[in-house]
C-alpha positions in Angstrom: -145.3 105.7 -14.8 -143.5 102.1 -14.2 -140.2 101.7 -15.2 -141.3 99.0 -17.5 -143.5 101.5 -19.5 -140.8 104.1 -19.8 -138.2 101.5 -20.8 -140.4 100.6 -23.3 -141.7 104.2 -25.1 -137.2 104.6 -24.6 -136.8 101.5 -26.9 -139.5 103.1 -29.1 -137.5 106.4 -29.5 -133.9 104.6 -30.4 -134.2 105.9 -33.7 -134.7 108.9 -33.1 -132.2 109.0 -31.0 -129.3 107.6 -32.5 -129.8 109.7 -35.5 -129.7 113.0 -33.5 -126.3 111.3 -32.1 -124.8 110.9 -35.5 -126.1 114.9 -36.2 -124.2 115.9 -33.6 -121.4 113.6 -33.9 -120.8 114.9 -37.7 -120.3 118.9 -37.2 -118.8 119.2 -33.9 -117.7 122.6 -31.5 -115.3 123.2 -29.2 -115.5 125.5 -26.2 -118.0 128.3 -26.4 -118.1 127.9 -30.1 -121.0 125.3 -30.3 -122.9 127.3 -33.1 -124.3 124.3 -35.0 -124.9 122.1 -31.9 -126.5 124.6 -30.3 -128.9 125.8 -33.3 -130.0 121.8 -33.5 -130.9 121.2 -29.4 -133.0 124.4 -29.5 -135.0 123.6 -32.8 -135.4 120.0 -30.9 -136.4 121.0 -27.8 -139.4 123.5 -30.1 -140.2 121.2 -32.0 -141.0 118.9 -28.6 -143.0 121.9 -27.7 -140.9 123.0 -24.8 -139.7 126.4 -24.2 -135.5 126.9 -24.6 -133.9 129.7 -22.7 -130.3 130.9 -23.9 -128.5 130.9 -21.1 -124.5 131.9 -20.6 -122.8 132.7 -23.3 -123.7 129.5 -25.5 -126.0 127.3 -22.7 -129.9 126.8 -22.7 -132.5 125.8 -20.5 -135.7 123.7 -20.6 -138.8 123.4 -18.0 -140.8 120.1 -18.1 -143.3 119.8 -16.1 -144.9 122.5 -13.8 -148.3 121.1 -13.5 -148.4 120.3 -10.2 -146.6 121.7 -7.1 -143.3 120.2 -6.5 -139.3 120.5 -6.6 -137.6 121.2 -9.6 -134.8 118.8 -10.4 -131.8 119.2 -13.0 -130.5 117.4 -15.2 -127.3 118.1 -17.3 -125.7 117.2 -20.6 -122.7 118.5 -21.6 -122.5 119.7 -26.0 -118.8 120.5 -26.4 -116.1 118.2 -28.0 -112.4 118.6 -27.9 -109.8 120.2 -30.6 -108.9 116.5 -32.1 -108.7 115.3 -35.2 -111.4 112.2 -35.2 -109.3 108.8 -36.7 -112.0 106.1 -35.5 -113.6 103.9 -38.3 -117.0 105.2 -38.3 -119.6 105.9 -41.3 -120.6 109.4 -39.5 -116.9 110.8 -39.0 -116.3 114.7 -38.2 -114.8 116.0 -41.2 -114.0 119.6 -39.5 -110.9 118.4 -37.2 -113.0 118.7 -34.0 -114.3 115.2 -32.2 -116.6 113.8 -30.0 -113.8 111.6 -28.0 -115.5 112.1 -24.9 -118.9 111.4 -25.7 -121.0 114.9 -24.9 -122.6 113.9 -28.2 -124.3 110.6 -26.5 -124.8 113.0 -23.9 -126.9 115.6 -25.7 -128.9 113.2 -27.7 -129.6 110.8 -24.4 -131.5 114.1 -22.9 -133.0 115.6 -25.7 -134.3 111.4 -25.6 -135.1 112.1 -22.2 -136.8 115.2 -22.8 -139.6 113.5 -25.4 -140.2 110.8 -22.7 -140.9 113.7 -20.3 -142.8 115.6 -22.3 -145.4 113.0 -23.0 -145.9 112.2 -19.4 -145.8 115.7 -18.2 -149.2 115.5 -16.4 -147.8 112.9 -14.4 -144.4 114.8 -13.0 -144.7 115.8 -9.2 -143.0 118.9 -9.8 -140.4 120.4 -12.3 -137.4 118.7 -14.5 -134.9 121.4 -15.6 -132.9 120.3 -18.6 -129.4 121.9 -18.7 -127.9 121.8 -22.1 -123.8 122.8 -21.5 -121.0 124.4 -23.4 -117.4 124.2 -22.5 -116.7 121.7 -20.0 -114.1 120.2 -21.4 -112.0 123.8 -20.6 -113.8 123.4 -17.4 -116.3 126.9 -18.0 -119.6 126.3 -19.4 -120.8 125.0 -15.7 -119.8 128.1 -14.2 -120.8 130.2 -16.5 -124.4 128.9 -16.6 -124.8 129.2 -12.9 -123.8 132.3 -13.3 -126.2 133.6 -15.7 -128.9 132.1 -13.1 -129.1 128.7 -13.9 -130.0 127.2 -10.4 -133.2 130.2 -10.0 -136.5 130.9 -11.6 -137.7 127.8 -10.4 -134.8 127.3 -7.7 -132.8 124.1 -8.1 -133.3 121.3 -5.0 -131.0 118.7 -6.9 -129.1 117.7 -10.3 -127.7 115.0 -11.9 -125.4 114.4 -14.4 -124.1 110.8 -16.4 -120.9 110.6 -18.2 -120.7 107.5 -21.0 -117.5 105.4 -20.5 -115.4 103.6 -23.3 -113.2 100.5 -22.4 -115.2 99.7 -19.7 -115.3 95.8 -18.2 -119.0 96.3 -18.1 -121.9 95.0 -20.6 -123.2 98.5 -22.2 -125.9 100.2 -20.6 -124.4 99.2 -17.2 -125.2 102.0 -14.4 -122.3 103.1 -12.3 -123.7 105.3 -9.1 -120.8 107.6 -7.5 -120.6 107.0 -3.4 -121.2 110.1 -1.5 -118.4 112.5 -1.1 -116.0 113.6 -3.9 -115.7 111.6 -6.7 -114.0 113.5 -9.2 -111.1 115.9 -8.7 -110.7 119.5 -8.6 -108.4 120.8 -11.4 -106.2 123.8 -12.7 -104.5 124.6 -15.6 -101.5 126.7 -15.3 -98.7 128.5 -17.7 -95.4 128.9 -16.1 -93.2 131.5 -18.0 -89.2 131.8 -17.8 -88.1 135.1 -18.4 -83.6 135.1 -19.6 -81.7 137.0 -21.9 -81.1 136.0 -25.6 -77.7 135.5 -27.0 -75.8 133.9 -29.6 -75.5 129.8 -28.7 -71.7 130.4 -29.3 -71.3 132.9 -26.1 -73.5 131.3 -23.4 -71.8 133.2 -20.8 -73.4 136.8 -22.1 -76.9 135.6 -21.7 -79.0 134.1 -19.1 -80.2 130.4 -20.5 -84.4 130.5 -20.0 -84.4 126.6 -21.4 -81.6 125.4 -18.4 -84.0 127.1 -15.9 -87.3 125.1 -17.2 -85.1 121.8 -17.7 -84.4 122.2 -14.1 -88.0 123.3 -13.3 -89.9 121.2 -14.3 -87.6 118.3 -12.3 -88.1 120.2 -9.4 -91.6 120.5 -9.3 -91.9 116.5 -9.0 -90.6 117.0 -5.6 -94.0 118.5 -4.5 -95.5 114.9 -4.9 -92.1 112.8 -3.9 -91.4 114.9 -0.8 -93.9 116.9 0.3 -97.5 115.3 0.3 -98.4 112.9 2.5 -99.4 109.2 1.5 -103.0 109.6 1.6 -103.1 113.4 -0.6 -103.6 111.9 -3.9 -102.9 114.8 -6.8 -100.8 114.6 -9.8 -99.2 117.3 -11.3 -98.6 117.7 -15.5 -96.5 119.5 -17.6 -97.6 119.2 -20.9 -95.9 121.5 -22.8 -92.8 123.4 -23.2 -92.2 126.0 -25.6 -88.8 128.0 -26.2 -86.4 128.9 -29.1 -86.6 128.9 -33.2 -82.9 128.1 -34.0 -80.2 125.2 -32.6 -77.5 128.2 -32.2 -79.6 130.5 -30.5 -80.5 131.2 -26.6 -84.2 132.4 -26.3 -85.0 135.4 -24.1 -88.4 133.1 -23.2 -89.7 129.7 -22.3 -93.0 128.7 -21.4 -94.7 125.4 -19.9 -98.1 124.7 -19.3 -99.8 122.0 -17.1 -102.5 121.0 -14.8 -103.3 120.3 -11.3 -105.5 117.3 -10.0 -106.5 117.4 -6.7 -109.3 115.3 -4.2 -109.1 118.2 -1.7 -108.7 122.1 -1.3 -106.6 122.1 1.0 -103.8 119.9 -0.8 -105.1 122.3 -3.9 -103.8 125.7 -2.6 -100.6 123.9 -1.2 -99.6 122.9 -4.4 -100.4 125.9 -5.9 -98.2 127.9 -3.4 -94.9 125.5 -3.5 -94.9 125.5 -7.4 -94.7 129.5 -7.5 -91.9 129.1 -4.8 -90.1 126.5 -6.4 -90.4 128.3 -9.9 -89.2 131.6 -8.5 -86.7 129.9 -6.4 -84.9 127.5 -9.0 -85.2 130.4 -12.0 -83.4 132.6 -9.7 -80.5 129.8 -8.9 -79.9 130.5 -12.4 -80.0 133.5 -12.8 -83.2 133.8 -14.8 -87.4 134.9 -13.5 -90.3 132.6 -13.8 -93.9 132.8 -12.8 -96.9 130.8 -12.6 -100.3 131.7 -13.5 -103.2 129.6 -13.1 -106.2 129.9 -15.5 -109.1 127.5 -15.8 -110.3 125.3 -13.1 -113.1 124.0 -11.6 -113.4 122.2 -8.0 -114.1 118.8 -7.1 -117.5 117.0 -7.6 -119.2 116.4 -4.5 -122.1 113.4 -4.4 -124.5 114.2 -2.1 -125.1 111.2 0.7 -129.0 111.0 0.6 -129.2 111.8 -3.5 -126.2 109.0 -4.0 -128.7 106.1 -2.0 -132.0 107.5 -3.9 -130.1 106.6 -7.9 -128.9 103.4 -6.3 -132.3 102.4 -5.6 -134.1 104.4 -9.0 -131.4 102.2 -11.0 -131.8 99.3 -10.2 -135.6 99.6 -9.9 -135.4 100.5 -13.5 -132.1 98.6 -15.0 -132.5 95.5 -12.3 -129.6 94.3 -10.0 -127.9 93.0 -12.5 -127.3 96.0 -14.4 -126.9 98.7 -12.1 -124.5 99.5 -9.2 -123.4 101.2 -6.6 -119.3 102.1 -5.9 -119.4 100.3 -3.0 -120.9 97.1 -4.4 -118.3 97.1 -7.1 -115.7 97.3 -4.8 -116.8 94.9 -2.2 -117.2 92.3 -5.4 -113.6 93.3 -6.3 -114.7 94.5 -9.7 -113.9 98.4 -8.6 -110.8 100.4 -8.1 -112.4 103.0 -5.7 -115.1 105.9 -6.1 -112.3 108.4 -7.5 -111.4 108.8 -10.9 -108.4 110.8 -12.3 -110.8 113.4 -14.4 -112.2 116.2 -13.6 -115.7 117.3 -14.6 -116.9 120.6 -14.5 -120.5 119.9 -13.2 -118.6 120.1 -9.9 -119.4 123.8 -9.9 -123.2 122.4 -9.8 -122.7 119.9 -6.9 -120.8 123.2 -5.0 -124.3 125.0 -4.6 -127.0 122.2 -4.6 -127.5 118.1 -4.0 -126.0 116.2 -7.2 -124.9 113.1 -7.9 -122.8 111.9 -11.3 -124.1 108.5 -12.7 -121.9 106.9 -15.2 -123.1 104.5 -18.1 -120.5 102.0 -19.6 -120.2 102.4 -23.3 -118.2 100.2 -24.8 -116.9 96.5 -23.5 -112.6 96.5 -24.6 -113.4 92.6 -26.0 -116.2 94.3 -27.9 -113.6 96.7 -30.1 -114.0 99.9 -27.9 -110.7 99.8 -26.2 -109.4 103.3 -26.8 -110.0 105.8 -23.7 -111.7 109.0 -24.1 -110.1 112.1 -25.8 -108.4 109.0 -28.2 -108.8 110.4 -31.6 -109.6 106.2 -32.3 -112.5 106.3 -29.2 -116.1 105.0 -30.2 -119.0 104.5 -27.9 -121.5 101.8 -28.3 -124.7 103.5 -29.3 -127.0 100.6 -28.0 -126.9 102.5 -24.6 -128.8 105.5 -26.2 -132.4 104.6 -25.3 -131.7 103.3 -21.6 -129.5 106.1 -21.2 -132.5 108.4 -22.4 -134.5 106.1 -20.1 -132.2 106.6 -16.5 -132.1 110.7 -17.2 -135.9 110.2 -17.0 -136.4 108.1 -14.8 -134.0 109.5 -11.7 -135.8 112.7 -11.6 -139.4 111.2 -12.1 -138.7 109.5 -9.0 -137.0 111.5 -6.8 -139.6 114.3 -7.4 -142.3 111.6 -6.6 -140.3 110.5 -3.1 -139.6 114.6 -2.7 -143.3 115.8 -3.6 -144.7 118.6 -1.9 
């Protein structure tokens, strides 16, 4: 099939499309709890006449393809939105005080898009497409869990790809972004550090042990880590977000907490961090005569592009998109128009690009002089939905060819 053909039957589809957006869009789910999404991909994907497969604790799984010997390549969409309240100006608004600020809505309805195109050209696929519908990446768990539940077997994974829309972007919409090889997005953590004193009345500091002094003094310290004790080249930043302690102005609290996260390019700067913020906690609490610890919960490492896969989308894109609208990091940054292959978020499809070849692709959605200047996870954030049917088409497309240049 010629790119020209498929960007065509794409266009066709952009109905379609763009109403199963605003479906999802409307009655969103956060975390595991996807009910609604995930009752609507599976009736889509029947109704396409593919097979879905629960798997995890709130993924599926669909096989296109299968007629003829080949490798089976993945692609992923992520279904899961984020605990915010939605404020843009749009006709299709969540009402239930979950949002769609980071796009997996676009996401979903691009593949399901993708998976139609496939479908009809099924004959023609030199090997398998696995479509990966995800839960919970925004708390950094539905990729693990997936893999988990056997994701990557029954037919083995050879390679996976994932795109990511981006709002604000100095890019006309539709614009493919291919990641360079090596690690493009960072690993992260989440942590909770607790601060253990002894109450008392806020009249008589002296017979208590001040758990909110300790934190104050804490959380200071901790930015030391970065001032004084990584080198210029380890790029991480370390966040506390929150910190919780005491009900009343005359009243010392037996307990604070903070919580935070970690980003991080490499493991080894990863578990150094990790170890000087227990010591530092433990050490500066007990200056004061109070006890903190640090425990770490959700994480996921960092995204690895795989050299040969990376090359392969540079050429698919612009083979499909033209030069003009499709781009390698590198390019970008020799043109001056990039600011380096890393970005500051983390994705949890790293946990894919871990066990097999992947590569992230991602699609500008949304010029700032166009009115889509908030970031992503802005409860104001809107994407520009003309993107849906070339997004639909590049999911298609990537692994039609790379199974062709792969075939058995």
């Amino acid at each position: 099939m010629t790119s020209e053909i498929l960007l065509r039957e794409a266009e066709e589809i952009r109905d379609r499309v763009l109403s199963e957006r605003r479906t999802l869009h409307q009655s969103p789910g956060t975390g595991f709890d996807i009910d609604e999404t995930l009752a609507f991909v599976r009736k889509e994907l029947a109704d396409m006449g593919l097979q879905p497969v629960d798997c995890g604790r709130a993924g599926l799984v669909a096989l296109v393809g299968g007629k003829k010997p080949g490798k089976v390549f993945l692609l992923r969409s992520d279904m899961d939105a984020l605990p915010i309240r939605e404020e843009a100006d749009v006709e299709f608004a969540s009402q239930n005080g979950r949002m769609h600020a980071c796009g997996h809505d676009l996401h979903t309805a691009m593949l399901l898009g993708a998976a139609r195109l496939l479908k009809a050209h099924e004959d023609e696929i030199e090997g398998t497409v696995k479509l990966m519908f995800q839960p919970a990446e925004e708390i950094f768990e539905g990729s693990h869990d997936m893999i988990e539940a056997g994701l990557l077997e029954n037919p083995k994974v050879d390679a996976a790809l994932m795109i990511h829309v981006m709002a604000g972007m100095p890019f006309p919409a539709g614009t493919v972004i291919v990641s360079s090889p090596g690690v493009s997005a960072p690993a992260a953590d989440y942590f909770e550090i607790k601060v253990q004193g002894k109450g008392c009345h806020g009249s008589m500091p002296n017979t208590g042990v001040d758990p909110l002094t300790a934190a104050a003094h804490i959380l200071i310290a901790l930015q030391e880590i970065h001032a004084r004790e990584l080198a210029l080249g380890d790029r991480a930043v370390l966040t506390i977000g929150n910190m919780n302690g005491g009900t009343a102005a005359n009243v010392i609290p037996d307990l604070v907490t903070m919580g935070g996260s970690i980003r991080t390019f490499d493991e080894e700067t990863r578990a150094f961090i990790k170890q000087r913020m227990a010591e530092i906690a433990e050490g500066t609490a007990k200056a004061f005569r109070a006890e903190a610890g640090v425990t770490f919960g959700s994480g996921c490492p960092t995204l690895v592009n795989d050299k040969e896969l990376s090359r392969c989308c540079e050429i698919y894109a612009k083979e499909l998109l033209g030069p003009e609208k499709a781009f390698s990091v590198e390019e970008l940054n020799a043109m001056g128009g990039g600011s380096g292959s890393k970005t500051a978020g983390s994705e949890d499809f790293a946990y894919v690009s871990q066990e097999v070849p992947s590569v992230m692709l991602a699609l500008a959605a949304g010029q700032p002089e166009k009115g889509y200047c908030y970031p992503q996870h802005h409860p104001m954030a809107k994407f520009d939905e003309s993107v849906l049917p070339g997004g639909s088409a590049v999911y298609a497309y990537m692994a039609l060819r790379w199974l062709e240049d792969h075939k058995e």
